[in-house]
C-alpha positions in Angstrom: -76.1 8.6 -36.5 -78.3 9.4 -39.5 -80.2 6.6 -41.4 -77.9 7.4 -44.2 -74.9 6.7 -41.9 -76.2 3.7 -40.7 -77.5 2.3 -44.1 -73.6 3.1 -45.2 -72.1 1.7 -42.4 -73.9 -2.1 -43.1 -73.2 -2.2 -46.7 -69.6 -1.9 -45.6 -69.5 -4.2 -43.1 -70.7 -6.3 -45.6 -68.1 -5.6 -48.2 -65.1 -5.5 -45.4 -67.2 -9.3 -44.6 -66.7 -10.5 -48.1 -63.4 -8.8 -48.6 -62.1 -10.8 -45.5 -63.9 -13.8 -46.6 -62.2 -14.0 -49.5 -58.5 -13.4 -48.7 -59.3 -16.2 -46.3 -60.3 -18.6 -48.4 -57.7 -17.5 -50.9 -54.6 -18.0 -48.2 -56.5 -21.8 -47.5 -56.7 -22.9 -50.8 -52.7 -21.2 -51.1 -51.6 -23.2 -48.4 -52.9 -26.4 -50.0 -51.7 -25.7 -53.3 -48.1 -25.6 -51.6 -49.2 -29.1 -50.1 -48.0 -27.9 -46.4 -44.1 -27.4 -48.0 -44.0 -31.0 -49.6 -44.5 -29.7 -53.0 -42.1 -27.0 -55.2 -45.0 -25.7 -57.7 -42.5 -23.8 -60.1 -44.3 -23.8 -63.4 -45.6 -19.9 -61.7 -43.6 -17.5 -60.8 -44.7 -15.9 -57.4 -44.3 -12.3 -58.5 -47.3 -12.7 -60.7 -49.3 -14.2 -57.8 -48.4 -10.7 -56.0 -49.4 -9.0 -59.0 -52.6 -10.5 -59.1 -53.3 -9.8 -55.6 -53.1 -6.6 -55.4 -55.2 -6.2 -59.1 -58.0 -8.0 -56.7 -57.5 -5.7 -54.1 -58.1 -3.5 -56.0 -61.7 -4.2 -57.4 -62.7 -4.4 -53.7 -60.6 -0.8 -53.1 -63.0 0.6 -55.5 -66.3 -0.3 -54.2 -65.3 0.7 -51.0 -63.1 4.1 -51.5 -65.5 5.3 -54.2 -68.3 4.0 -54.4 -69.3 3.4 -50.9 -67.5 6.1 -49.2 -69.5 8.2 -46.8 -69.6 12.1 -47.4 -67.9 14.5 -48.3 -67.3 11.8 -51.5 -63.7 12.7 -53.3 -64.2 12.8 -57.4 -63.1 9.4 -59.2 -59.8 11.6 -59.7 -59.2 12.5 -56.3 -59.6 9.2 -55.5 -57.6 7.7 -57.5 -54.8 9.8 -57.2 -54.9 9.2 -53.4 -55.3 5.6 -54.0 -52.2 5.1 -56.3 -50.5 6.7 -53.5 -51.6 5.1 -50.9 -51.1 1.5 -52.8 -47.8 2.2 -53.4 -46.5 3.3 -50.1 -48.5 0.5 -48.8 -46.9 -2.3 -51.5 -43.5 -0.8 -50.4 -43.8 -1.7 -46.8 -45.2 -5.2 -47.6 -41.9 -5.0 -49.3 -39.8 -4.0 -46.8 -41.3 -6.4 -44.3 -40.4 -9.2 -47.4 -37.1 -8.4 -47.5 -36.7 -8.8 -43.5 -38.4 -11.9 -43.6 -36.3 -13.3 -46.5 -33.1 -12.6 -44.8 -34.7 -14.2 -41.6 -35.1 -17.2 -43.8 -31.6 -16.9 -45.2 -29.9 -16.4 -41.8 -32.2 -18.5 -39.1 -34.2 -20.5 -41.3 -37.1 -19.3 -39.8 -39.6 -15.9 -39.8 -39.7 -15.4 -36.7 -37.0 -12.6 -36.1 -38.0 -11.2 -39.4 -41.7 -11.1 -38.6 -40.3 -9.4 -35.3 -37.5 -6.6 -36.7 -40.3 -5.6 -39.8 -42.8 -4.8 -36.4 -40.4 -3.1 -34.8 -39.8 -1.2 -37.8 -43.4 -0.6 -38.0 -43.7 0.4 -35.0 -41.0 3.0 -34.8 -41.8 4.4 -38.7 -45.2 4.7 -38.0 -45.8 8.6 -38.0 -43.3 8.4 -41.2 -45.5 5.8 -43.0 -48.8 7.8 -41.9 -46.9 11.0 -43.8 -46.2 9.4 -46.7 -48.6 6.9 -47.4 -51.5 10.1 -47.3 -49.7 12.9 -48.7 -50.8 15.1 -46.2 -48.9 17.8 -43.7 -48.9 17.3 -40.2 -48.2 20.3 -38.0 -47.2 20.8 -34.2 -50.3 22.8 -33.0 -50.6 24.2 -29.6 -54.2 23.9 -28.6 -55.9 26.7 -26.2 -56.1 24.1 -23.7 -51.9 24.2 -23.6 -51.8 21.2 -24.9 -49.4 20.4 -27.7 -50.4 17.5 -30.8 -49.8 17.1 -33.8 -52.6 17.8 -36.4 -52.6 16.0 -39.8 -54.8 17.2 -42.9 -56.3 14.0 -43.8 -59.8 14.3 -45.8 -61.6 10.9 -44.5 -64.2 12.1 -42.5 -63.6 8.6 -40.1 -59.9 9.4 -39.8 -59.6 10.2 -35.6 -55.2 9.8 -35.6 -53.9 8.5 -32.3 -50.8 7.9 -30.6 -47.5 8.3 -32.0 -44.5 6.6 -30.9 -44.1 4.8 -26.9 -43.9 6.2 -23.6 -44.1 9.5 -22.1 -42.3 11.0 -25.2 -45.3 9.8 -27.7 -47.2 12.5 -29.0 -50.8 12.7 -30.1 -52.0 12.5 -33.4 -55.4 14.5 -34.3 -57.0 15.7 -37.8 -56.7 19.0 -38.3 -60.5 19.5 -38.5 -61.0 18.8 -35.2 -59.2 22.2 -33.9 -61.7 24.2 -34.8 -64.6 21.8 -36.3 -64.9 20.3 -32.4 -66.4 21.9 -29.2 -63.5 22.6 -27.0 -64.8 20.4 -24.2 -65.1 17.4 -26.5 -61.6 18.1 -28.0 -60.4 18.4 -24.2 -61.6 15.3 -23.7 -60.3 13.1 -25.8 -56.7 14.9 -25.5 -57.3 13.8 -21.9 -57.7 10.1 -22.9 -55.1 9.8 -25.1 -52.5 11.2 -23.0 -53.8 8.8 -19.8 -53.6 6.0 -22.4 -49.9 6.8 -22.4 -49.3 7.6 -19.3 -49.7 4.6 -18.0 -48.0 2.8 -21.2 -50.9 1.5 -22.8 -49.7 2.1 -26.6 -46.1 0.0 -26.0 -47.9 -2.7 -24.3 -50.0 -3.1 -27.1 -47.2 -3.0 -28.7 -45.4 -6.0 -27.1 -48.6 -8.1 -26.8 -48.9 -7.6 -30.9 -45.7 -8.1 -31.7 -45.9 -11.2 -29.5 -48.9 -12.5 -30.6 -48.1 -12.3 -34.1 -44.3 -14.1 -33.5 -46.3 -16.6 -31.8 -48.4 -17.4 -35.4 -45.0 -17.3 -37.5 -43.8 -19.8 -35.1 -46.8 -21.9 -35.2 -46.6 -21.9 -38.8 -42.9 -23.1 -39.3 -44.1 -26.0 -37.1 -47.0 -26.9 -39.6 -46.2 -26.2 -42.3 -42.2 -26.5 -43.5 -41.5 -23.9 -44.8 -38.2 -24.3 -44.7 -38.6 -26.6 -47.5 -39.7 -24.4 -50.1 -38.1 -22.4 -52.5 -37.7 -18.5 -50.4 -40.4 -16.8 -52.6 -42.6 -20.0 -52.4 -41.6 -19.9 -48.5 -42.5 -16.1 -48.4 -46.0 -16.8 -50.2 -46.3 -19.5 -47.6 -45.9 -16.6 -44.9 -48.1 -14.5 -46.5 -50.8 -17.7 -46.6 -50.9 -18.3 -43.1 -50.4 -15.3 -41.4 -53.3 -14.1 -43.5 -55.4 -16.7 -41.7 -53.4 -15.5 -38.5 -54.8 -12.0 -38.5 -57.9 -13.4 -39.5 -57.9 -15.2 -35.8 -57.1 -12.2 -34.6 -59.9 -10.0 -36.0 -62.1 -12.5 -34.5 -60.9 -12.6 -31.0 -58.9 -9.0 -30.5 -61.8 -6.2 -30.5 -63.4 -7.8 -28.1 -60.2 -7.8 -25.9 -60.0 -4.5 -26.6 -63.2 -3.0 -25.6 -62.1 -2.6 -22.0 -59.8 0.4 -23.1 -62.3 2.5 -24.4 -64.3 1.8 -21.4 -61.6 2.0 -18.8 -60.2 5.7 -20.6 -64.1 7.1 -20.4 -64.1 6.7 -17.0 -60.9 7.6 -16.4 -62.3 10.8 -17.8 -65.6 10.8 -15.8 -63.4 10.4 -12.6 -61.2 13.6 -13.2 -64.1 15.4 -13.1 -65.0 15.9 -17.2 -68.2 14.8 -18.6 -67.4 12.0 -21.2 -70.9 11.4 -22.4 -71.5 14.5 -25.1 -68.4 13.3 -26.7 -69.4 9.4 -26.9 -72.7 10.1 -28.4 -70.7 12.7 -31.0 -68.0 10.1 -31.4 -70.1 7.4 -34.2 -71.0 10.4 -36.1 -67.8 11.6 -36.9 -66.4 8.1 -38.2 -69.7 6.7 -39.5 -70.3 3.5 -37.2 -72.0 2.8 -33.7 -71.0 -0.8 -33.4 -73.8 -3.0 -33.2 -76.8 -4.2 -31.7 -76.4 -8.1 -32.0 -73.8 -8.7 -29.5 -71.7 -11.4 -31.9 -71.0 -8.9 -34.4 -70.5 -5.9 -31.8 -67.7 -8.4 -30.3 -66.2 -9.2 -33.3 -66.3 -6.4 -35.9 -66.1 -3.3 -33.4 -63.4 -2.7 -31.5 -64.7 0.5 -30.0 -68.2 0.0 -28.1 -71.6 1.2 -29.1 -72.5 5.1 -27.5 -74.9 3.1 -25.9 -72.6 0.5 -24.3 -70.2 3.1 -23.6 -72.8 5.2 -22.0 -74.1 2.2 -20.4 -70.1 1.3 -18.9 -70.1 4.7 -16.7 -72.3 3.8 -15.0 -70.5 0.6 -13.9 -68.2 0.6 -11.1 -66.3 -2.6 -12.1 -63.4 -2.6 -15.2 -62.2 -5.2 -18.2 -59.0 -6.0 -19.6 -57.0 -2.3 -20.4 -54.2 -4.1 -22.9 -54.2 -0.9 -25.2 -55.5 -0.4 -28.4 -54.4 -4.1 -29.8 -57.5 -4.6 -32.0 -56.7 -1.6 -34.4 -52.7 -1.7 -34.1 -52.9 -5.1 -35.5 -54.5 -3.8 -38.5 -51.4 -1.9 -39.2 -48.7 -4.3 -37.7 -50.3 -6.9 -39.8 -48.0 -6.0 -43.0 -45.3 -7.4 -41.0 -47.1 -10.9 -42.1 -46.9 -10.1 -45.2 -51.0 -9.9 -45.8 -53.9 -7.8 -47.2 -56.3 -8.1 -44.3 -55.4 -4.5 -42.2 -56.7 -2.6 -46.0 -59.3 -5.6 -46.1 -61.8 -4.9 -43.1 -65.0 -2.8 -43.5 -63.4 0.5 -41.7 -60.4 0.5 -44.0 -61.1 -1.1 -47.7 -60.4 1.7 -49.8 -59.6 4.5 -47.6 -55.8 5.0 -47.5 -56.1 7.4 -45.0 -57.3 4.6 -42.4 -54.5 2.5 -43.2 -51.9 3.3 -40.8 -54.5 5.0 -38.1 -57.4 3.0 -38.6 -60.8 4.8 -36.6 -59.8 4.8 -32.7 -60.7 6.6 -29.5 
């Protein structure tokens, strides 16, 4: 990475940092202004308070789409016009996911199966959402190698795709730029990785461990805090309140959970006979980050490994936890919980066309 590039990528983190600091402190102070369900506040109507969130979301969309966007930087009109898109697809899926969860309420009394359908609908819509929250075409391309993907114009220079869809039918998701902006070896490569990733299931058992994980926090939450109490769009504002600090959890404890993928897919390549090291060192300069040295944040805030940790894992004969992709899925399957914090983190703030394929290899 240049110095640029690595200047860039710490003011980010540090505005993804803030960004996420202060949706978290914003879903606390929520949660007690609802007094745990005890209390019907209805002097405010909760439309507004979604109003005002994304108008805050907003500010922080700004700073990090325009302002802090690594090059090639779109004109203020450019970006705005992909923003408004993107925020408006985006707002309609939050939506979506809403309505599921209010009929939940209605039906079980709960938000569990809501929380569970609006993933699954997520999950199967995800290629469909990626189309129209960016605008741009995606094509079937047949590379030279005989392999077939699909190849989406998407300007971000940190957008990489990734899988669509589960099992052996899922098809691969790559920028168009890489087709003829990549060596053919490095493109091989990482064709090669993705389609061993779902050979051996690795995107649907991310899936399930998501879509489990996050049922698990709506069902935590009806236990604390009563929602069934409430008013349904105090209840839903509820939802969105703690399952913000529930994806918060999981930003803390998933990438590093997650890490054993990346390793265990490079040396799946290494072990066919391909050379994986060329492409890991090319890798953080195409998306603008190379983890970190202080091992806290590197655990933490990147879900894929440093070059040099990667590098470093070939050479190792010994493998971690291969659960998928679950750190950057959730970033995505996090509207289902009705919160901000998949647009909030330092890789996506701003940059619509992360939103739904957030950087992954």
């Amino acid at each position: 990475m240049t110095r640029e590039q690595v200047s860039l990528a710490r003011r980010r983190l540090g505005l993804g940092i803030t960004n996420v600091g202060f949706w978290v402190v914003a879903a606390v102070l929520g949660l007690l202004w609802l007094d745990w369900g005890r209390r019907v506040p209805s002097d405010l109507d909760p439309v507004w308070i979604g109003v005002g969130c994304v108008a805050v979301q907003a500010l922080f969309d700004v700073v990090g789409g325009w302002w802090l966007m690594p090059a090639p930087r779109p004109s203020g009109m450019d970006f705005f016009r992909g923003w408004l898109r993107g925020v408006g697809v985006h707002t309609a899926m939050l939506a979506v996911a809403g309505s599921f969860a209010w009929l939940s309420l209605r039906w079980t009394g709960g938000f569990c199966a809501g929380v569970a359908v609006a993933s699954v609908f997520l999950g199967l819509a995800r290629g469909v959402v990626h189309r129209a929250l960016h605008g741009g075409r995606v094509r079937i391309r047949l590379l030279e190698s005989g392999q077939v993907v699909l190849a989406a114009e998407v300007g971000d220079p940190a957008f990489t795709g990734g899988v669509i869809g589960f099992g052996r039918g899922a098809g691969i998701l790559i920028p168009e730029r890489w087709r003829d902006g990549l060596p053919r070896a490095e493109l091989d490569l990482e064709i090669f990785r993705r389609r061993w990733e779902i050979e051996r299931g690795l995107p649907l058992r991310a899936f399930l461990l998501l879509l489990m994980w996050n049922v698990l926090g709506v069902w935590i939450g009806e236990i604390t805090t009563h929602w069934s109490s409430l008013p349904a769009a105090f209840a839903l504002l509820a939802l969105a309140c703690w399952m913000t600090l529930w994806t918060f959890l999981s930003l803390l404890v998933l990438p590093f959970l997650g890490q054993g993928t990346v390793h265990a897919a490079d040396r799946a390549a290494a072990d066919s006979g391909m050379d994986p090291s060329e492409w890991i060192r090319l890798f953080p300069k195409l998306t603008g980050e190379d983890g970190n040295s202080k091992a806290p944040l590197q655990n933490i805030f990147y879900p894929i490994p440093s070059a040099e940790l990667r590098l470093r894992s070939l050479k190792e004969s010994r493998r971690g936890l291969v659960l998928g992709p679950v750190a950057r899925g959730n970033l995505y399957y996090s509207l289902a919980g009705l919160t901000l914090l998949g647009r909030s983190v330092h890789c996506n703030v701003g940059r619509p066309g992360l939103w739904v394929f957030p950087p992954m290899t």
